[in-house]
N, C-alpha and C positions, 0 to 999 in steps of 0.2 A: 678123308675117306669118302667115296664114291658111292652111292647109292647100289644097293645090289640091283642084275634083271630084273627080279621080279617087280620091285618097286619104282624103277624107273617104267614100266611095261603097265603098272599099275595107274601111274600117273598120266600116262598118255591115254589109256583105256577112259578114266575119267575126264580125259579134254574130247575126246570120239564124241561120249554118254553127252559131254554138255553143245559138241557142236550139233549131234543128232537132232536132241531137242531145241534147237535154234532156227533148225529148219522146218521141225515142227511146227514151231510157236509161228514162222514165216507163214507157212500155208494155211494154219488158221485162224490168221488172221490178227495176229501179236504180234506187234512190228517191234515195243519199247522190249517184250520178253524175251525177242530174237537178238536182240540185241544185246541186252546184259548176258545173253548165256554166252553169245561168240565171242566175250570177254572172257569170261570165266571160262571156255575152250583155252583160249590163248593161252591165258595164266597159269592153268595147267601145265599147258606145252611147255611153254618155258621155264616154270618150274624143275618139270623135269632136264630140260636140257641145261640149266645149271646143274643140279644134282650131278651131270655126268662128269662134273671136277670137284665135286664134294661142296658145293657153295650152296646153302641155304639162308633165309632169310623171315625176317616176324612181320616186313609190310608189303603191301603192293608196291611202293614208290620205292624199297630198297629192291625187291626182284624186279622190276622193269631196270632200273638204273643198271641194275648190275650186269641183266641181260646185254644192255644197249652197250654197256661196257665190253663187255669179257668175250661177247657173240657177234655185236652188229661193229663198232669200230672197226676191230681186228680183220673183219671181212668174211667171217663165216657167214653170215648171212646177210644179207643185200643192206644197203642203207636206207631204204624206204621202209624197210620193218619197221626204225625206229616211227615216222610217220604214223603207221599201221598202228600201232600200240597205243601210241598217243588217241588218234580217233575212237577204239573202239573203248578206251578208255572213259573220253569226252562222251562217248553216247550211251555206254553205261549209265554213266554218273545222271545225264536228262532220263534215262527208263525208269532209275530209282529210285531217286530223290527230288526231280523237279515237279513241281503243280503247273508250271505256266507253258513248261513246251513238252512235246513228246517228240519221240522217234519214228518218223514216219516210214513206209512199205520200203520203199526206194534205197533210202538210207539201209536202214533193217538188210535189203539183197546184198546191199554193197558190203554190207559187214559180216555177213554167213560166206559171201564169196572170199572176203580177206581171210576169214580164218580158217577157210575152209584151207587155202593154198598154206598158212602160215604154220596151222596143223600138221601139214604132210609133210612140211620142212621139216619140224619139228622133230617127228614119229622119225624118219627119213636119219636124223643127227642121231638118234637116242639111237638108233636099231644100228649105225654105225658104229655108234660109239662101243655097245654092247661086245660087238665082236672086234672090238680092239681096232677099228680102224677110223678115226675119226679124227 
């Protein structure tokens, strides 16, 4: 079963909230914060754009996998996505959890810009899918 509107509409609302604040965190001057958030942007999105065939999942490494499967293979979405997922993944994981490196400005742009497009894609699938054409 498929996730209602609302709750697909809901899940993307939550990857917007977290990309907004990523850009925040960019401008003032939180390079590791902007980063982990245009993770968790992503992983929203593509949360949701699974839900739009009833697939959900308990980790991140089974919703990425499943995405790259069921979304990025099959060609609904580009194959550098998978790429995409991976980095912002790998720069999360240094904003988190590491003491020896951080995610510096640069990085930080490059990954509000990725999620920013990888978002719209996303919103883009869900708001198709909604009205039955997807």
């Amino acid at each position: 079963m498929t996730a209602s509107s609302r709750s697909l509409r809901g899940m993307m609302d939550k990857a917007a909230e977290k990309l907004t604040r990523a850009e925040q965190d960019l401008s003032d001057g939180f390079p590791g914060e902007a980063s982990s958030r245009t993770y968790y942007a992503v992983f929203h999105a593509i949360t949701a754009v699974l839900a739009t065939r009833g697939l959900s999942f308990s980790s991140h490494a089974q919703i990425i996998g499943a995405f790259n499967r069921e979304f990025v293979k099959s060609g609904l979405f580009e194959l550098n996505t998978t790429r995409t997922l991976q980095h912002l993944f790998e720069h999360r994981q240094i904003a988190d959890y590491e003491w020896a490196s951080s995610v510096d400005a640069q990085t930080a742009a490059e990954d509000v810009a990725a999620a920013q497009t990888l978002v719209n894609l996303c919103r883009e699938y869900v708001e198709r899918s909604i009205r039955g054409h997807a």
